[in-house]
C-alpha angles and dihedrals in degrees: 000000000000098000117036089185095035089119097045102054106033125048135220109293129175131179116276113263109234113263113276098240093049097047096052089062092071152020104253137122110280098234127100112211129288122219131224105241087047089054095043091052095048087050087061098063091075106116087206088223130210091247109029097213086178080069091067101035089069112077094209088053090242108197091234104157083055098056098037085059091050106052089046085057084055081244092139097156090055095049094049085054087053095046088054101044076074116018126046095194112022080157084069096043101037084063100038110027115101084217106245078181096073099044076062099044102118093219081059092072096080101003143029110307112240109275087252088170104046082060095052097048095049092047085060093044095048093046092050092048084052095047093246093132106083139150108292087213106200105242092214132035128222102204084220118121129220128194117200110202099207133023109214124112099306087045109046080044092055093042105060094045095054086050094048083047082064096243111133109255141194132192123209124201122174092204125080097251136036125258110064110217090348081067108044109007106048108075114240099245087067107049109002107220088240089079096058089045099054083058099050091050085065094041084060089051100047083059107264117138125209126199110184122174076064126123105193099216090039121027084034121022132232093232081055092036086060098046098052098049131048088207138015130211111205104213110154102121141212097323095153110114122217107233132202110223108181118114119311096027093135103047114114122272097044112119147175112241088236095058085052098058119034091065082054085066092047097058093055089044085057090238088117132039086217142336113295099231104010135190096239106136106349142116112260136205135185125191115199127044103228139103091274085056097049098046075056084059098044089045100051093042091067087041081061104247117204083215143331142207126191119207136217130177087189113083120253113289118240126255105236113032121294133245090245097049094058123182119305103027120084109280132246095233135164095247128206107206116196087251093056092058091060094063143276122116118251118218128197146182078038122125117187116224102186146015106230116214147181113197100355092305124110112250098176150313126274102217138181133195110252129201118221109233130184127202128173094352088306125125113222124155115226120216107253102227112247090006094117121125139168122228119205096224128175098187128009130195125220096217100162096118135236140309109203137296128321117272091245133191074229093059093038094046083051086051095216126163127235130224129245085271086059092250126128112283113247131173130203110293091048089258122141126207090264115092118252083007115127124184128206131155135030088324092070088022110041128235109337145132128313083246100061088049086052088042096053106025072064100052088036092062086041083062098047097048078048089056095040098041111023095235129045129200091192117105127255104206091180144348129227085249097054093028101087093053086070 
């Protein structure tokens, strides 16, 4: 602990967000530098507690206490040793993470929680700049081969352990590129793609091997699939769409987010002159409140909106914790996204009943306010009387989130089984009912952070050196029966 006193005598401070005007103009992450003696100052206020309970808000076990320590020592190559010893991309989750680490920060209980992730972004960044960051060659190869179906977060994590571990692995990506929704469905102002390939140039180097344009189940079949590779690690995600079937829903101009966004990133990437059905002078609409909607408003402010609404069925959150959200979870909060300070009006307690058209185009929502009930422990939403309004609406974005895997050729040819959620069955020890088939990340848990992928795409890969070796020195950090009493 470098500063005793650090918490009482500096305040919560973050990097300035670039002015809105000027970042509208571009496609660049949203931040203006940080310097070092900000960041080592923020790390002092770390109280280093008896009981960390950072540590266990992050769902990786990040040694947060150790690095904050260490950055404020000025010791930057050693904090940069502690944050990978749990963590293979804290560039990914330093950008992405809502930070469950700071809702449990103990300072946090009656003042501003330590800016945990502002630390951790700024350790990977130092360590790239310095060249720290180099290949982990496995000294000692297997001869066992691992295929990885998906290469978002949970993939790329249990990836790189297993080659590390010195099996032989190969990543399949049915996409045309790596990174899963880090690729095409996080903007580009909120994680630019250089940093994941950066990553994925070390990964290369390390000896994993990516093959993307490839359906396993179709391009590659699952007989094939089985007598290539001694074990495989199902890693595909929540790519399930929620959909939204009252009347109009097929009328043009209503659109899933995730049909929004991936051409966005396209276009940076130079695959598209422009966005196919951008959101240049239209009336926008977005229907769920969540990241995935916001990334839908950022995106459509640098497209040029006329206007935009964001909808959200849940009540207004409240400004300060709520009661039900108690020290140390993960609050229910009122949040201000970078997105939501360039513009847009977010509407709440507001469910939409129709999509209105002419010719076969949308032309705007019937809405009404809605009140949230519950009764016998169960949420409903009651119509509010004389509530009801129309939105004139161009374009509107299904934001409402995902509701477990595809059900792929490549999950039917495995034969596994799903869970009551829908999501691929697991037991403890990340093992499907398949022979050989290990699960780790949204497609066995469901929808979730980019923490939990990197978490369990990690102890899924513990497990598979485990299978394949008899013995394992990767770390497990958790397990699917102890995960959900985090």
């Amino acid at each position: 602990m470098g500063d005793p006193k650090g918490f009482m005598h500096h305040g919560r401070q973050l990097p300035s967000r670039r002015p809105v005007p000027v970042r509208l103009r571009d496609w660049k992450e949203v931040y203006e530098p940080f310097s070092t003696e900000a960041l080592e100052t923020q790390a002092s206020r770390c109280m280093d507690c008896g009981i960390p309970f950072c540590n266990n808000g992050c769902p990786l076990g990040n040694l947060i206490p150790d690095w904050n320590d260490l950055v404020y020592r000025n010791h930057w190559r050693d904090a940069i040793d502690r944050l990978h010893a749990t963590n293979n991309f804290p560039e990914f989750t330093g950008r992405l993470c809502p930070a469950p680490c700071e809702a449990a920060c103990v300072l946090g209980i009656n003042e501003d929680p330590v800016a945990i992730k502002q630390v951790e972004v700024e350790i990977i960044e130092r360590a790239w700049r310095e060249g720290w960051v180099q290949p982990v060659v496995a000294e000692v190869k297997t001869g066992k081969r691992v295929a990885v179906v998906g290469s978002g977060p949970s993939g790329l994590a249990a990836a790189q352990q297993l080659t590390r571990a010195g099996h032989t692995v190969v990543v399949f990506e049915r996409a045309d590129r790596i990174g899963g929704l880090m690729r095409y469905g996080i903007p580009e102002f909120k994680m630019e793609k250089r940093i994941l390939e950066r990553r994925l140039d070390q990964m290369r180097a390390e000896g994993t091997e990516f093959r993307v344009n490839t359906e396993v189940g179709v391009d590659v079949g699952v007989e094939e699939l089985r007598n290539s590779f001694d074990a495989i690690v199902l890693a595909g995600g929540a790519t399930q769409w929620r959909d939204l079937p009252i009347p109009g829903r097929e009328l043009e101009g209503v659109y899933q987010a995730m049909e929004f966004l991936p051409p966005a990133n396209r276009v940076q990437e130079g695959d598209l002159a422009d966005h196919p059905f951008s959101a240049h002078g239209k009336h926008v609409i977005i229907i769920g409140g969540g990241d995935t909607g916001a990334d839908c408003l950022g995106t459509a402010h640098r497209h040029g909106a006329a206007s935009i609404h964001q909808f959200e069925i849940m009540p207004r959150p409240p400004d300060t914790r709520d009661a039900g959200t108690p020290w140390p979870t993960y609050p229910l909060v009122y949040r201000v996204s970078s997105a939501h300070e360039e513009g847009g009006e977010r509407v709440f307690s507001i469910n939409t009943t129709e999509f209105i058209g002419e010719n076969g185009s949308l032309s705007g929502l019937s809405t009404v306010e809605v009140e949230q009930v519950f009764e016998d422990g169960r949420m409903s939403f009651v119509p509010v009387p004389g509530s009801e309004r129309v939105y004139p609406a161009d374009l509107v974005l299904l934001a409402m989130g995902f509701v477990g895997p595809d059900r792929s050729p490549l999950l039917e040819g495995l034969g596994v089984e799903f869970d009551g959620r829908g999501n691929v069955a697991r037991d403890a020890d990340w093992r499907s009912c398949a022979d050989g088939v290990f699960v780790a990340g949204d497609m066995g848990r469901g929808q979730s952070l980019i923490v939990w992928a990197i978490a369990e795409g990690r102890a899924c890969a513990a497990a598979v050196d485990q299978w394949l070796e008899g013995n394992t020195l990767l770390p497990a950090p958790l397990s699917p029966t102890t995960q959900q009493l985090r």
